[in-house]
N, C-alpha and C positions, 0 to 999 in steps of 0.2 A: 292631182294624182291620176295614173293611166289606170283604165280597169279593163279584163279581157273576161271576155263572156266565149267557152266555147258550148256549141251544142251538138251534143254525140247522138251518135248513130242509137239505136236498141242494142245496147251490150250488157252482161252480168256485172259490169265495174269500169270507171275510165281510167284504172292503172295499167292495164294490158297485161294483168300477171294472173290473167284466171284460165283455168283451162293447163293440160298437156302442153301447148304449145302455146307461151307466151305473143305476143304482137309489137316486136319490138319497138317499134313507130310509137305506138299504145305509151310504152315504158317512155320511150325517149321523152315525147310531150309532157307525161305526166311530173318528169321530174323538171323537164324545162319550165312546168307552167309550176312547177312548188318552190324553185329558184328562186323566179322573180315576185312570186307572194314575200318570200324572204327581204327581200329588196322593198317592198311596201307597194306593189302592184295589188290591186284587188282582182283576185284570179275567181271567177263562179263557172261552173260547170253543171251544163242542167244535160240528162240522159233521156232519150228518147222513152227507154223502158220505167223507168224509174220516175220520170215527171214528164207527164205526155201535156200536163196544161202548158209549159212551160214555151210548148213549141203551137201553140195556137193563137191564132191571130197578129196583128202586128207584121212585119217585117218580113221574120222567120215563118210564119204563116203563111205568108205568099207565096215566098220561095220554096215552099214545101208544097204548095199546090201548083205553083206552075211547072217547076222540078222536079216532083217526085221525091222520093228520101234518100238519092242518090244525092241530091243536094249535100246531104249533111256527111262529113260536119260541115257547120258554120262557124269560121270564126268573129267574134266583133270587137274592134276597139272601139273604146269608150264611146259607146252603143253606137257605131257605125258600124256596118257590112262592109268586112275587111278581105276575107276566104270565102269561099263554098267549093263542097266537094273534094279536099283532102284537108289535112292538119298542117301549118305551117311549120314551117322548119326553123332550127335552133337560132340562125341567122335573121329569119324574117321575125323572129320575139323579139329578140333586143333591138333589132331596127326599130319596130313600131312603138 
């Protein structure tokens, strides 16, 4: 089974529907990434704000210290480093 781990920036939520002005990218992902949970993909999502252990040490550790937080997000397939630095597109999920 494939599993995609993404790690968001510091945001209020990773559906993109907080705020006056939606982030529609935000929305697209979110529903991309709850598709293929549907399908039997294990989809986890850890938030910068909301779980700061998450992004320490390891991998994503690094790339956040030699990066900056511009880095994120990251995305990773079945814990490989897949993305940094934007969210993949509808095409590049089902590819992977």
């Amino acid at each position: 089974m494939k599993s995609i781990t993404v790690y968001d920036p510091p945001m209020c939520c990773s559906t993109g529907v907080c705020g006056p002005s939606p982030d529609q990218n935000l929305v697209r992902v979110a529903g991309d990434l709850e598709r293929l949970a549907k399908k039997g993909v294990e989809v986890i999502r850890y938030n910068l704000s909301q779980q700061p252990s998450a992004f320490v040490g390891g991998e994503i550790g690094t790339l956040i210290k030699e990066k900056g937080i511009l880095s994120l997000p990251i995305t990773m397939i079945d814990d490989k480093v897949q993305l940094v630095g934007r969210y993949p597109t509808t095409e590049e999920l089902e590819t992977w």
